[in-house]
C-alpha positions as CSV (number, residue, x, y, z in Angstrom):
1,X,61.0,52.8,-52.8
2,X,60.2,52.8,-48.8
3,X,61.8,55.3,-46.3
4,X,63.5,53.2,-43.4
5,X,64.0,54.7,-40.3
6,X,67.5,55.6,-39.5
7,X,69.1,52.7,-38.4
8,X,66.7,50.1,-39.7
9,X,68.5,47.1,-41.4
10,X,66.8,44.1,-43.1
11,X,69.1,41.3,-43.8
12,X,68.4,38.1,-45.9
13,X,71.2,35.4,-45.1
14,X,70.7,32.9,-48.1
15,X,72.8,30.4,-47.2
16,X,70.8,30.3,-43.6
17,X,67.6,31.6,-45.4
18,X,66.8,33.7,-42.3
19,X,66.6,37.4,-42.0
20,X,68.4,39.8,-39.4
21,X,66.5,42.5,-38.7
22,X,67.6,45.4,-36.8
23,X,64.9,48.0,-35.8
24,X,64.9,50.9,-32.8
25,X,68.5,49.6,-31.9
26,X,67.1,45.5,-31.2
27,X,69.0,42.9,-33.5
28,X,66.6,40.3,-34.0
29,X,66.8,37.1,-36.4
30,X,63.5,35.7,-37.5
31,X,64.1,32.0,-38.7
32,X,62.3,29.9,-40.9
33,X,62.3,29.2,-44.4
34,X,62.6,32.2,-46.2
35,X,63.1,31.2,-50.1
36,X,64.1,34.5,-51.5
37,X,65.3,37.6,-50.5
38,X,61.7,39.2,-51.3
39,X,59.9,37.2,-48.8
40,X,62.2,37.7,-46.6
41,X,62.6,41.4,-46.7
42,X,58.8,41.6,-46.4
43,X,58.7,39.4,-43.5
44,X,61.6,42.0,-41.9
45,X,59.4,45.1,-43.1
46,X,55.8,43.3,-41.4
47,X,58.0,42.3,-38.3
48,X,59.4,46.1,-37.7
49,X,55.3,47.4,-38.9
50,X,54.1,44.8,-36.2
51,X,56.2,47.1,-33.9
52,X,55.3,51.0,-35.1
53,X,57.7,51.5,-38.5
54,X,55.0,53.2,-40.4
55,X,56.5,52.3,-44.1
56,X,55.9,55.4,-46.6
57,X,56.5,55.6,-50.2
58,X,59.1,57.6,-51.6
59,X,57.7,60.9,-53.7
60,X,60.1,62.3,-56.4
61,X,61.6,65.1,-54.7
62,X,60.2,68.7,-55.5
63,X,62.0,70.6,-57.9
64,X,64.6,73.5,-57.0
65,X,62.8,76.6,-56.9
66,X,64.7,79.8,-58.4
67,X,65.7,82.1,-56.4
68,X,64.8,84.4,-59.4
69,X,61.5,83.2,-59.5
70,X,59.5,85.9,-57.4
71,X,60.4,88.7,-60.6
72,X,57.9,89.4,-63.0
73,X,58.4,90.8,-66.4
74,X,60.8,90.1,-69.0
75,X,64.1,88.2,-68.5
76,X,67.5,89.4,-70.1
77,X,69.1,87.2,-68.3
78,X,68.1,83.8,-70.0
């Protein structure tokens, strides 16, 4: 999974078989002949990079720390 910035949208019309990107508050549609909604999406994503989206991978988020977990010693309360 990628992080978008807020307000990022990539949009594959298939019955057009353009995309509609909308990046840093431009709407732009990039034409051509986009045969699935994978190629297009990465055309959308290399079009907003081309312009400074740095795309990051999503981490699985860190786990809730206890709030119990600075005691030390036994635990009645498990």
């Amino acid at each position: 999974m990628k992080y978008y910035e807020p307000g990022m949208r990539i949009i594959y019309d298939p019955s057009k078989r353009e995309v509609t990107v909308t990046f840093r508050g431009r709407r732009t549609t990039l034409t051509g002949e986009f045969a699935s909604e994978v190629i297009g999406r990465e055309a959308g994503e290399a079009y907003c990079r081309s312009r400074g989206w740095k795309d990051m991978v999503a981490t699985a988020p860190m786990p809730p720390k206890s709030l119990l977990a600075h005691r030390k010693g036994p635990r009645p309360y498990l």
